[in-house]
C-alpha positions in Angstrom: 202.1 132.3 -133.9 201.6 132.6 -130.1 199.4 130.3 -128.7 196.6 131.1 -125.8 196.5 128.7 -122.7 193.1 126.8 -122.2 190.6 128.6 -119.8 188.1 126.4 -117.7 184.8 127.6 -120.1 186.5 127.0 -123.3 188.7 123.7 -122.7 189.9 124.2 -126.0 186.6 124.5 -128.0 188.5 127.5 -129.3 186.2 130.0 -128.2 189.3 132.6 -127.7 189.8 132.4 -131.6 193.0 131.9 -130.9 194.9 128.4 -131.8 194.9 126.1 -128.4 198.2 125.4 -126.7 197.5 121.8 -126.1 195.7 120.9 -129.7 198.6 122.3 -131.5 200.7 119.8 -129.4 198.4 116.8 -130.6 198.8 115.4 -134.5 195.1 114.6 -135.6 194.5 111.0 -137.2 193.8 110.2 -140.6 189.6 109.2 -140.3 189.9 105.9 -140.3 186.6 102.8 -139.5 189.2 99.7 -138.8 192.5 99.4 -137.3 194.3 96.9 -134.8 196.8 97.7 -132.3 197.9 97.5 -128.5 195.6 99.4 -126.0 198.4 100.2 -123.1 195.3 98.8 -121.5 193.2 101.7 -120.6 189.5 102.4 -120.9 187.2 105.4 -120.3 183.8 106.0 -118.3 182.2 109.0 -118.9 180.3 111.1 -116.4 177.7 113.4 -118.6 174.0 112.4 -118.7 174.8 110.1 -115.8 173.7 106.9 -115.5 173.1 107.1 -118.7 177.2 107.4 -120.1 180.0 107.1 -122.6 182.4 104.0 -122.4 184.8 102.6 -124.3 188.4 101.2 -124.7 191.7 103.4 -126.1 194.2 102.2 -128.1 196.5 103.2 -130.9 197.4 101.5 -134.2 200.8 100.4 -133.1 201.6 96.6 -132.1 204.4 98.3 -129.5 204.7 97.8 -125.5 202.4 100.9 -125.4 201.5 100.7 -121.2 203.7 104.2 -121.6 200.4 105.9 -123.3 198.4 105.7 -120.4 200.1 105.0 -116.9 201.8 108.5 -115.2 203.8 106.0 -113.1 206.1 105.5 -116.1 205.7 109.0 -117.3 207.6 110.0 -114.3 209.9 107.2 -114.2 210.5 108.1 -117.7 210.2 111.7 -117.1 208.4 112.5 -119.9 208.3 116.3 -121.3 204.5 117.5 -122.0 204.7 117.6 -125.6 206.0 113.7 -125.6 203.3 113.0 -123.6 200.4 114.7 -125.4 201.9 113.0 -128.7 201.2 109.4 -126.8 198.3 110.7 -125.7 197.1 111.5 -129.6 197.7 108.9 -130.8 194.9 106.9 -128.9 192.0 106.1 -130.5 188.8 106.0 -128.4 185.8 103.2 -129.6 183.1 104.1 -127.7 179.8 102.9 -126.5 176.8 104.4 -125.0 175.3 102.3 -122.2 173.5 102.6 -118.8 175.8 102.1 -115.8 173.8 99.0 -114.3 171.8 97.8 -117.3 174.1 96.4 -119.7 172.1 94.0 -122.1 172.4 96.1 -125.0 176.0 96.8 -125.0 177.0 93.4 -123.2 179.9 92.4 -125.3 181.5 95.8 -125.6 181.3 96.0 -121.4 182.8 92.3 -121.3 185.5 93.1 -123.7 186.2 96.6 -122.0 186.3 95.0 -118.4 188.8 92.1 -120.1 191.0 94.8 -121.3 191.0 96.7 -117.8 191.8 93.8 -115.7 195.3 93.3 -118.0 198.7 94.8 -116.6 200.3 94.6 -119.7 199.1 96.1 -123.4 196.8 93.9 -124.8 196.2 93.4 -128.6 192.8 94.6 -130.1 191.2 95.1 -133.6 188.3 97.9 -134.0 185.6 98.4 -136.3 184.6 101.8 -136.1 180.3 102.9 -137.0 182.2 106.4 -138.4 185.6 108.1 -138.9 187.2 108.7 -135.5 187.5 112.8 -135.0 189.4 115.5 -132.5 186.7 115.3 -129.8 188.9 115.6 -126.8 187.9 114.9 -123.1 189.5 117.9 -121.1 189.6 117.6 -117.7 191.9 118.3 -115.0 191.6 114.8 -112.8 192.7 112.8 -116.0 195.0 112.9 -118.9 193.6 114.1 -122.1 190.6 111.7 -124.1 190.4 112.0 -127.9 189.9 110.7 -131.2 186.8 109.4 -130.2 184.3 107.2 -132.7 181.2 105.0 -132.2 182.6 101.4 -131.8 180.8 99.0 -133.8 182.5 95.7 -133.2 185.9 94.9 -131.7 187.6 91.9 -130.5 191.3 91.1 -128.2 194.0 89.4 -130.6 195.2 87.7 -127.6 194.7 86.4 -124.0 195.1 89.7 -121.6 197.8 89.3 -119.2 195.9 89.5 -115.3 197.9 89.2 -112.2 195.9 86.5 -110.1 195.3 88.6 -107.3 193.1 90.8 -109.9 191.1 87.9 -111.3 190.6 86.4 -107.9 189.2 89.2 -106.8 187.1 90.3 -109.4 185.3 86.9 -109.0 184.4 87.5 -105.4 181.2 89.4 -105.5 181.2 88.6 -101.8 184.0 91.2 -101.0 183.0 95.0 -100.5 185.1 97.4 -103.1 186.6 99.2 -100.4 188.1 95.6 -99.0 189.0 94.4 -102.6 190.6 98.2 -103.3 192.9 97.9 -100.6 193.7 93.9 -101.1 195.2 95.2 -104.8 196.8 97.6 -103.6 198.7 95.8 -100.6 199.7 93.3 -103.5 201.3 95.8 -104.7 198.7 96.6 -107.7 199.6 100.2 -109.4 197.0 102.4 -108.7 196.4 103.6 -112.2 195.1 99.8 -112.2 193.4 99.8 -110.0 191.6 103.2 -111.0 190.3 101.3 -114.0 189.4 97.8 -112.4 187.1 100.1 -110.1 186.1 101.8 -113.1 184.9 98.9 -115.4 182.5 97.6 -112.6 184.3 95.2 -111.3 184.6 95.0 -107.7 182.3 95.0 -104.6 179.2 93.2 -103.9 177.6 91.7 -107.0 174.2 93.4 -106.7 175.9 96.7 -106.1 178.3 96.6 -109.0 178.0 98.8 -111.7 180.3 100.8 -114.2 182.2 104.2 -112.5 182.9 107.2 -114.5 186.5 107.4 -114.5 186.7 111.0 -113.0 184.8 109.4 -109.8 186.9 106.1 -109.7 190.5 108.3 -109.6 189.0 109.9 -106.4 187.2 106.6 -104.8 190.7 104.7 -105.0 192.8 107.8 -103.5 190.2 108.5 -100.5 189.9 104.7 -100.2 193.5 103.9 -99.3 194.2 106.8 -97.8 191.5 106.2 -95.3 192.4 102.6 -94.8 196.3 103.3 -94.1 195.0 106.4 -91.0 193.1 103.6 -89.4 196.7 102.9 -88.4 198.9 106.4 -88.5 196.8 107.6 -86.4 198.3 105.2 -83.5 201.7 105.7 -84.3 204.1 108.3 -82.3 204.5 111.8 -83.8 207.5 112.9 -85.7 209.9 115.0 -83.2 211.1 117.6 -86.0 210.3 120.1 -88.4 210.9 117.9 -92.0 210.6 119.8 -95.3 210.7 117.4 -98.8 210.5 118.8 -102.3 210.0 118.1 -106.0 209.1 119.2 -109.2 208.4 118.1 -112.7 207.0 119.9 -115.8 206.0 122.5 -114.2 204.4 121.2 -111.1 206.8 122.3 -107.9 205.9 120.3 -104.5 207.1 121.5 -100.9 206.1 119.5 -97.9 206.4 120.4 -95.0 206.2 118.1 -91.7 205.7 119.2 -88.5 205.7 117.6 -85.0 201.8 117.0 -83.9 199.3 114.8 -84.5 197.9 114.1 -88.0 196.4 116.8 -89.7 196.5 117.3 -93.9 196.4 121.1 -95.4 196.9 121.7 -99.3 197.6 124.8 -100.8 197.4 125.0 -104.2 198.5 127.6 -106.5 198.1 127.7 -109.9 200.1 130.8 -111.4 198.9 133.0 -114.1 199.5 131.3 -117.5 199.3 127.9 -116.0 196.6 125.3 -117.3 193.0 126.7 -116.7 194.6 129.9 -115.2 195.4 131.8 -118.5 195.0 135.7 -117.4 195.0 135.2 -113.0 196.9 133.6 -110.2 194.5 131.3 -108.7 195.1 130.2 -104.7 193.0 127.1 -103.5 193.2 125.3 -100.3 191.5 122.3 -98.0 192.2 121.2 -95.1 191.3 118.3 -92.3 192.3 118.0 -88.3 192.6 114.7 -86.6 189.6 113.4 -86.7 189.2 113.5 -90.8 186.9 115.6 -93.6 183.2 115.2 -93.2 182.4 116.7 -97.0 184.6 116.2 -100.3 187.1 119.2 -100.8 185.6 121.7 -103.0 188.5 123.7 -104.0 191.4 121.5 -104.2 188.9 118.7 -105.3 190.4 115.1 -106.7 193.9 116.5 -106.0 193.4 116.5 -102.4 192.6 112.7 -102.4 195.8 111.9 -104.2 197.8 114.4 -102.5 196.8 112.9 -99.0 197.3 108.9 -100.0 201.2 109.9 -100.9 201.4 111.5 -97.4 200.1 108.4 -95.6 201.9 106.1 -97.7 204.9 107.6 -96.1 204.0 108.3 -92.5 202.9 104.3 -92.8 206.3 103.2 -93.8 208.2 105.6 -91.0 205.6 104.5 -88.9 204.6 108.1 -87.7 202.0 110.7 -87.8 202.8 114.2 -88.3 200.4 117.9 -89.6 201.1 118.2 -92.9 201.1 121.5 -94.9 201.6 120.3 -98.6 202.5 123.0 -101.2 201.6 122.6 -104.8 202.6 125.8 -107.0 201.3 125.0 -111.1 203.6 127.1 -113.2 203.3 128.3 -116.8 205.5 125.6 -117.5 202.1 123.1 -116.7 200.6 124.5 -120.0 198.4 121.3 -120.4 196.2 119.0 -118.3 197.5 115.4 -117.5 195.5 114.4 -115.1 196.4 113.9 -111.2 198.0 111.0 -111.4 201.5 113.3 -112.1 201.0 114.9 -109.0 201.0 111.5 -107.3 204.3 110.5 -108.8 205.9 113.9 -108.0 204.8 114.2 -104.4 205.8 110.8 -104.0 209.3 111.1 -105.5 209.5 113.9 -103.2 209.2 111.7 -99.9 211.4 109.7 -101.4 214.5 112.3 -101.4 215.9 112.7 -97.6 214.0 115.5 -95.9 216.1 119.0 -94.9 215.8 119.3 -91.5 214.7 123.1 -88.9 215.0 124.4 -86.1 211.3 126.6 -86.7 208.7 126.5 -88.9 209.9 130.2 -90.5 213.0 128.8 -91.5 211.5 125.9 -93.1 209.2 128.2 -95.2 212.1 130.1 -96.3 214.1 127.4 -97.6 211.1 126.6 -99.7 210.4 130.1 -101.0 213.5 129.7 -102.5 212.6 126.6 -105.3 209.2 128.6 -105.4 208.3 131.4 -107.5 205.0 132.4 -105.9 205.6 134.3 -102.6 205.8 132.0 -99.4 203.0 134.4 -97.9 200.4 133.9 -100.1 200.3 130.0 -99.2 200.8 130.6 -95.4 198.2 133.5 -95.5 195.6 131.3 -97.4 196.6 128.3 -94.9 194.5 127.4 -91.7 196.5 124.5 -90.3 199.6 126.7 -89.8 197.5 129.4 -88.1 195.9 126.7 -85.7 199.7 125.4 -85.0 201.0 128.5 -84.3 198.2 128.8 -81.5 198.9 125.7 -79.4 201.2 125.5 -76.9 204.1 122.7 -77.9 205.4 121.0 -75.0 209.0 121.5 -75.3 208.2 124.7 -74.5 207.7 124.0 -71.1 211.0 121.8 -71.0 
């Protein structure tokens, strides 16, 4: 039977009446009201009828190091295919809770229990009691990985002590510290990011007035623009690269090209998503944002959350070379991306890209050729749809006065 990809109206609801190419990938669970098993940690804050939300905890009913389920670090690492990861992913039950994001006396010990289980780095035993049968509700959404089996929780309790690095706990008991200042003190000890996404998340930094539970959509992006911020205080100091760099990557189905030129910081994505991609079932879909030196003064409306996570793994690197550079970063979704896991892949491939040792050009053409080559999209529609590039070609580089 051939399968139809989602579309961005029916996220899988079916309204094609056609079988859905991520559900089919996905076992459904036996309905089930109590079960016990090892949430990877991860928990979930919804965003509809805001403040007024969805939250809860995920696990599965397996006693197994499950920190694989939920963290694309180790998909990556592990390099997961799609289908192994959708099976993780359906295997996670998600108890539930509805509560306001700042007044929590009604749903007090679920929100202590959840914010427990976010602060762990390792998978932490839990037993649910479910009000009804958990069913295929799935959460589908292209800044996260895929949310389902969802049920009403109507008690639940941790099997053991969650394991929290120090640096987490001491700062989630200083309600003195601003959550941008406690963001970036995790993450210069070295605190994965998909942790620090859900600390965020479960209300649990900043100043103790101001805290208050973060729909995870909103958190993803907070951390990314956070850091990334943070770490151009400095790159923006440092001496510009003095050649044309180009780095690549790709992995299911996500191709990255980055290309590095000599100038001061500037940060251009391009995004193409190719017909039969996720979301793009029947169209080739071209996206692009874009910032000069001096940084973005509204969010990026095309690119969206993937510009925030796109932009941290450039200035991770430009901090550790201790440069600054204008970056035009090339992301080209395939048909082989057939189902939405979240940003947090893109990280990991972009970042394993700047890990590989950059080719080296002489110009800026050859550079785009080399990458047309790993591409299957035409190099012109990015550099057509690309305003950095336009405003590069325009200056006057002094070497060419030398």
């Amino acid at each position: 039977m051939k399968f139809s990809n989602i579309c961005i109206k029916c996220k899988g609801k079916g309204w094609c009446g056609k079988p859905c190419k991520i559900y089919s990938k996905i076992n459904p669970l036996k309905p089930k009201t109590h079960f016990s098993g090892n949430s990877p940690p991860e928990i979930f804050i919804g965003r509809y009828n805001y403040p007024n939300i969805n939250a809860g905890i995920l696990s599965p009913e397996e006693f197994e190091d499950t920190e694989i389920f939920a963290m694309p670090e180790l998909w990556h690492k592990n390099k997961l295919s799609i289908p192994q990861i959708l099976k993780n992913r359906g295997k996670l039950i998600y108890g539930r809770f509805q509560t306001h994001i700042k007044e929590l006396s009604s749903s007090k010990k679920f929100k202590s229990l959840m914010q427990e289980i976010s602060m762990a780095h390792k998978s932490v035993s839990t037993e649910f009691f479910l009000k009804k049968p958990v069913r295929q509700n799935n959460e589908i959404e292209k800044k996260y990985p895929i949310i389902g089996n969802a049920a009403p929780l109507k008690f639940a309790r941790l099997q053991e002590n969650p394991k929290i690095y120090p640096k987490v706990d001491y700062l989630v008991s200083d309600s003195d510290s601003k959550a941008a200042n406690s963001i970036n003190e995790l993450y210069k000890n070295k605190i994965p990011i998909s942790n620090i996404i859900k600390i965020l998340s479960a209300g649990l930094l900043g100043l103790k007035k101001q805290r208050k539970l973060v729909p995870t959509r909103w958190s993803i992006t907070a951390t990314d623009d956070t850091l990334s911020k943070e770490l151009l205080k400095k790159i923006r100091y440092y001496p510009e690269i003095n050649e044309i760099l180009l780095f690549h990557s790709k992995y299911i189905g996500n191709n990255i090209e980055i290309l590095m030129l000599p100038d001061k910081f500037a940060f251009e994505v391009v995004e193409i998503s190719m017909k039969g991609s996720v979301w793009q079932p029947n169209y080739l879909s071209v996206m692009n944002d874009y910032e000069f030196f001096n940084g973005r003064k509204t969010y990026a409306k095309e690119v969206v959350g993937a510009y925030y996570t796109d932009r941290l793994t450039i200035c991770e690197y430009l901090e550790k070379i201790k440069k600054q550079a204008t970056i035009f970063f090339m992301h080209e979704e395939t048909p082989d991306y057939n189902a939405p896991l979240g940003v947090g892949i893109i990280r990991e491939t972009a970042r394993q890209a700047l890990k590989n040792p950059p080719e080296k050009f002489n110009s800026i053409q050859e550079a785009l050729k080399q990458s047309e080559k790993r591409l299957k999209t035409p190099i012109s529609v990015f550099t057509k749809k690309s305003t950095i590039l336009k405003e590069y070609k325009k200056q006057l580089r002094l070497n060419q006065f030398i």
